[in-house]
C-alpha positions in Angstrom: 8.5 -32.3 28.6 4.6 -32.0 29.2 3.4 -35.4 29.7 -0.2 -36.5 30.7 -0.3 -37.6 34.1 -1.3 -40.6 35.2 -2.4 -39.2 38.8 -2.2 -36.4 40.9 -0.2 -37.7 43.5 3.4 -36.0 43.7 5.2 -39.8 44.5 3.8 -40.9 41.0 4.4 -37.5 39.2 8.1 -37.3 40.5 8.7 -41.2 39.5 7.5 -40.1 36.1 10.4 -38.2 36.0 13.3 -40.1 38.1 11.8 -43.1 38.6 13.9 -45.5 35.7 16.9 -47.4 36.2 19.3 -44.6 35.3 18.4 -41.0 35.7 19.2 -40.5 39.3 22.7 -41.7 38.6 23.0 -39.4 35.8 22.3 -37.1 38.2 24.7 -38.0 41.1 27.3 -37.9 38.2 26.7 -33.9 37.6 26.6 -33.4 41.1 30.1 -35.2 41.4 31.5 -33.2 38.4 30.8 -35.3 35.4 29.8 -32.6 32.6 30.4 -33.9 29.3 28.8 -36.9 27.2 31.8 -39.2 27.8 32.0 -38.3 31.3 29.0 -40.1 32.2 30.2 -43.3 29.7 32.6 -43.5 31.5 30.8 -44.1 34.8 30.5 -46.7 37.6 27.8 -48.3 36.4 28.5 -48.8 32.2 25.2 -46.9 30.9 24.8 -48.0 27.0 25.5 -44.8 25.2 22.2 -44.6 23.9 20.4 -44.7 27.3 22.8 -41.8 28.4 21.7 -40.0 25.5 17.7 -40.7 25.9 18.2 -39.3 29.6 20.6 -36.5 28.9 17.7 -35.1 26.5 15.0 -36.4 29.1 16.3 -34.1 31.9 16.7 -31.4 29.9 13.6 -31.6 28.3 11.8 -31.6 31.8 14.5 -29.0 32.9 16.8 -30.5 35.2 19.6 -30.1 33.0 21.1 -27.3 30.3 22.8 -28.3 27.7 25.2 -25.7 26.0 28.4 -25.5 23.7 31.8 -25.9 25.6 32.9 -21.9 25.7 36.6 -23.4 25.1 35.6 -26.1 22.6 32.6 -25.1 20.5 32.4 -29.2 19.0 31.9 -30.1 22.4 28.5 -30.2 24.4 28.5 -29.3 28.0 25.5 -30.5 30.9 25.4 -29.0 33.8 22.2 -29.3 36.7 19.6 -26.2 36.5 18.4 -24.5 39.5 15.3 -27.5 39.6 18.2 -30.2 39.1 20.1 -28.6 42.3 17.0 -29.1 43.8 17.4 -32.8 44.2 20.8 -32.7 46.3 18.8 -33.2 49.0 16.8 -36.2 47.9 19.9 -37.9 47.0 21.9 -37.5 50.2 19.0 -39.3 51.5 18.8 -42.2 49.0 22.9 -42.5 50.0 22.5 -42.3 53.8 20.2 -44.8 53.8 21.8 -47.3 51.2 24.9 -47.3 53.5 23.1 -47.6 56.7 20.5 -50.2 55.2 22.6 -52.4 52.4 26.0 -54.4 53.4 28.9 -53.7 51.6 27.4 -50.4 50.4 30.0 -47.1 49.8 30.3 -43.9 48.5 32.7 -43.3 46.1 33.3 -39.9 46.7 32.7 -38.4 50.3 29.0 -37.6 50.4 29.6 -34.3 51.6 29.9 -33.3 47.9 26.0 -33.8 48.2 25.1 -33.0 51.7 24.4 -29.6 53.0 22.6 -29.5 56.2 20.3 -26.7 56.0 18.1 -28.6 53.2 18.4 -32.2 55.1 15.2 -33.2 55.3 16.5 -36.4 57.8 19.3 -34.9 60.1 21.9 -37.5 61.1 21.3 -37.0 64.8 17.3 -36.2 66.1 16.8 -32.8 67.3 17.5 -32.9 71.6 14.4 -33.8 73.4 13.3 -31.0 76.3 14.5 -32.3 79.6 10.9 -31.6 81.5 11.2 -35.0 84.0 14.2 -33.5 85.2 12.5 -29.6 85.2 9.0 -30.9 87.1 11.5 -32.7 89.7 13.1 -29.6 90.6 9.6 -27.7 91.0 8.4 -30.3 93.1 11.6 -30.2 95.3 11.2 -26.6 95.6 7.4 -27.0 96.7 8.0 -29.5 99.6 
């Protein structure tokens, strides 16, 4: 979907995209196996059926999603994440880490490893180990005495 932009900045550009109520969680739902229409009606949340459809052809319209005939049931539509879509895993294991760690009562449903994958973490769990130079220039003054 080409859209006219209403700035250049990439916070505003990728909220013009994910930034409503429901597309995100349409999106956690393909990445925790939901691929057909009543999949995601059947969700957590309750999403009208006519909002799941406006965001279904949303994301595939701005190509975060393919939509293709089930190879076993032709009557049947399938969704499944493109290569962009897969993109986001990243952005949502963020969005989860820091609802559990910043709202009470807050859970995933299914283990967030399904999401995570370290080598695309933008936030590691644990900060990176800190050179130990105090320790280093104590030794190499020791040495000078």
């Amino acid at each position: 979907m080409v859209t006219e932009r209403r700035s250049d900045c990439p916070i505003a550009c990728t909220l013009d995209i994910l930034g409503d109520k429901w597309t995100l969680l349409v999106v956690r739902d393909l990445f925790f196996g939901a691929r057909y229409f009543d999949d995601f009606a059947k969700g957590w949340e309750g999403i009208a059926t006519n909002i799941l459809g406006d965001r279904l052809r949303k994301l595939e319209s701005d190509g975060l999603v393919s939509r293709t005939r089930d190879p076993e049931d032709g009557r049947r539509v399938r969704y499944a994440l493109t290569k962009r879509g897969e993109s986001l895993k990243p952005v949502l294991t963020v969005i989860a880490r820091w609802g559990i760690e910043n709202l009470p009562d807050t859970r995933s449903r299914l283990p967030l490893e399904t999401l995570y994958a370290p080598e695309l973490d933008p936030m590691p769990a644990t900060p990176p180990a800190r050179p130990r130079a105090k320790k280093a220039r104590a030794a190499v003054s020791r040495t000078a005495k």
